[in-house]
C-alpha positions as CSV (number, residue, x, y, z in Angstrom):
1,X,-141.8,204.5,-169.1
2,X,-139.8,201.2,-169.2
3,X,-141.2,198.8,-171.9
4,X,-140.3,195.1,-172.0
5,X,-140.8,194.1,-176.0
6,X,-138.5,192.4,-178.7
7,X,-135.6,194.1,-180.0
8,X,-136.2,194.9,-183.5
9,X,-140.0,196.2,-182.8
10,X,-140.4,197.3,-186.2
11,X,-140.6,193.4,-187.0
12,X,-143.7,191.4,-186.3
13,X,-144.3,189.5,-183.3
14,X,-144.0,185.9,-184.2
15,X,-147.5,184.1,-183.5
16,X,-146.9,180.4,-182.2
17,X,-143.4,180.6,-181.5
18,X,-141.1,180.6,-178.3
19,X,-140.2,184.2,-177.4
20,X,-137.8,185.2,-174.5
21,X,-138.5,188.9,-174.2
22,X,-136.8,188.8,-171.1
23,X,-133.7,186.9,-169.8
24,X,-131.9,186.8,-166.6
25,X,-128.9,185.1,-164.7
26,X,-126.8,185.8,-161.4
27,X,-123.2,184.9,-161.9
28,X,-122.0,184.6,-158.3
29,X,-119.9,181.7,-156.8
30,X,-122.4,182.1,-153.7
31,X,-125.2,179.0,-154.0
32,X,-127.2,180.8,-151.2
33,X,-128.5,183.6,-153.6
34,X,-130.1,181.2,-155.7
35,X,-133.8,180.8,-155.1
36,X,-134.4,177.5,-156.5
37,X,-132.6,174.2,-156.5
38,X,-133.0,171.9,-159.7
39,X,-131.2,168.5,-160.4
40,X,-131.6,166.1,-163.1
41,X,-130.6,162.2,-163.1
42,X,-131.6,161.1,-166.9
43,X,-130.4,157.6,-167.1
44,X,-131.0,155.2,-170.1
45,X,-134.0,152.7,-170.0
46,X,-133.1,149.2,-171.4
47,X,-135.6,149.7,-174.4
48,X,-133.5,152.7,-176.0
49,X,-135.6,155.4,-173.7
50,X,-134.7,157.8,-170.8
51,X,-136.0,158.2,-167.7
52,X,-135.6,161.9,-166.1
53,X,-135.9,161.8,-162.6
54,X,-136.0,165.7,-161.4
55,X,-135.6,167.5,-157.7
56,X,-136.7,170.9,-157.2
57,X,-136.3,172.7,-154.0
58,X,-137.5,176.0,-152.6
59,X,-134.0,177.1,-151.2
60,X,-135.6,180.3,-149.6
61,X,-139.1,179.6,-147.5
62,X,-139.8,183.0,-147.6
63,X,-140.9,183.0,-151.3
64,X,-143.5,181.4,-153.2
65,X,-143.5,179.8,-156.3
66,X,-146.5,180.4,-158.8
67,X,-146.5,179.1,-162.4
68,X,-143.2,177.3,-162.8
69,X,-142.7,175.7,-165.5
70,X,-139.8,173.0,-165.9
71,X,-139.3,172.0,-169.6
72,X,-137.4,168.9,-170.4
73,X,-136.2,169.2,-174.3
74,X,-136.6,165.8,-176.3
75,X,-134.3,164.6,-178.9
């Protein structure tokens, strides 16, 4: 049976915390394998802010995206 779970399990799972129990990348030089497109413009506001402007695109129509979350971090 294949389990996904952290790696020491004898520890506790954290409560209220950020856990990535599971990770994955593609290193290829070929952009078509890659299923979504992201990019991100920040530029400086003239009060001392940032605006993010962001583009997602669905690079392959034959998938679907459900629950995708795109998380900006914040100084």
């Amino acid at each position: 049976m294949k389990m996904i779970g952290l790696k020491q399990p004898a520890k506790p799972f954290p409560l209220h915390t950020d856990v990535g129990v599971l990770k994955w990348r593609l290193q290829s030089t070929d952009e078509s394998l890659v299923p979504l497109l992201i990019n991100c413009w920040p530029s400086e506001a003239g009060d001392g802010s940032c605006d993010v402007n962001i583009e997602y695109e669905l690079a392959h129509t034959n998938l679907e995206l459900i629950d995708v979350n795109i998380t900006i971090p914040l100084p």
